[in-house]
N, C-alpha and C positions, 0 to 999 in steps of 0.2 A: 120875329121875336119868339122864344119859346115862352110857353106858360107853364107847363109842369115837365117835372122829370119821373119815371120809372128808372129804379135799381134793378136790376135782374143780378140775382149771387147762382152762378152754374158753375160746375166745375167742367162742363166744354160747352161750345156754341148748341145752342137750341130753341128757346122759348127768346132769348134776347134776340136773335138775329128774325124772329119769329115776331115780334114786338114791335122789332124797329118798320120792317115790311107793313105791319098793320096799321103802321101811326104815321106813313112818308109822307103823309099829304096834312096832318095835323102839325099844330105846334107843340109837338111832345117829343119831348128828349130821352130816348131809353139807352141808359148806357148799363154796361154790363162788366160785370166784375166777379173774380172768384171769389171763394169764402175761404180769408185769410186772418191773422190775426190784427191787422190793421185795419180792414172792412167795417167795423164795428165806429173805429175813431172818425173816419171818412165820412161815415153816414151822418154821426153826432153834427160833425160840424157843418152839412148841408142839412141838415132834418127837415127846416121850415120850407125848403125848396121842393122836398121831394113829394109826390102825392102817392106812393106805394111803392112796396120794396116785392119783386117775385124772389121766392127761393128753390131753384130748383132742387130738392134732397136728393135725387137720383145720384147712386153711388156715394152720393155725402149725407146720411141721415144722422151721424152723431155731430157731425161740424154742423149741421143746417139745425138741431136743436139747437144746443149751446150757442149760436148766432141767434135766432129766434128769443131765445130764453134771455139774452142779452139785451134785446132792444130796449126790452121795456123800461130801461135804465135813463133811456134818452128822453128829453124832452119834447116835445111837439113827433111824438114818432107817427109817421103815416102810417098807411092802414099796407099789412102783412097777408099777401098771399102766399098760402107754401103749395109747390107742383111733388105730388109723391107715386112715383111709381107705384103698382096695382101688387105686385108682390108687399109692400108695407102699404096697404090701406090698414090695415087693423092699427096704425099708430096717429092715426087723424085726429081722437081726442086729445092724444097727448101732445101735441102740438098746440091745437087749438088752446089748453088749457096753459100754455105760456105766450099765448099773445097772436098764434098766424089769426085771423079774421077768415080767411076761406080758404078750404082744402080742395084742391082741384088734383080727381086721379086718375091718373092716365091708363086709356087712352083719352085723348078728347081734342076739340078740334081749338086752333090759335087764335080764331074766332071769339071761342070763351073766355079764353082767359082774355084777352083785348075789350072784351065786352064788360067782364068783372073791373078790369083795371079803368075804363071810361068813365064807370060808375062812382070809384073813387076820385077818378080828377073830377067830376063832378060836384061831388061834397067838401072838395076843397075851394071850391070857385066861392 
């Protein structure tokens, strides 16, 4: 039986297929999705389920704000990590400041973020 899910928003395979490997032996369900204009509705109506949403901004850092900036809308919204390429660190506050919870920038190992994301299903038990 699963206990929590993780969202991963990429716009190609990476940190999701990097997630799912981390958790095969856990009951944790990481599905993975692009950042589109219906991703926002999808999330609303699972929110209670989910225990953290990754965003990969790589190549997407105005769609991964405006998706970020949007959550805060939802109710019971779990806890936001955004993955930002090392060419845009200098936009980690601004992110921060509409709601991601921890800024992870790459390079770094899937370890991390796995370990970040544990910590969240954690606080949702």
């Amino acid at each position: 039986m699963i206990e929590s899910k993780i969202i991963v928003c990429e716009a190609s395979p990476r940190w999701g297929s990097e997630l799912q490997r981390q958790f095969l032996s856990d009951r944790v369900d990481v599905k993975v999705f692009s950042l589109d204009t219906t991703l926002q509705k999808r999330v609303a109506q699972i929110s209670e389920q989910i225990a953290t949403i990754v965003v990969n901004a790589k190549g997407r850092v105005v769609s991964s704000f405006q998706f970020v900036s949007r959550l805060g809308d939802i109710p019971h919204i779990p806890i936001v990590f955004l993955v930002l390429p090392e060419a845009d660190a200098a936009l980690e506050w601004v992110f921060r400041d509409v709601g991601a919870v921890n800024v992870l920038v790459e390079p770094f190992r899937a370890s991390e973020l796995a370990k970040c994301c544990q910590k969240a299903i954690s606080s949702c038990r």
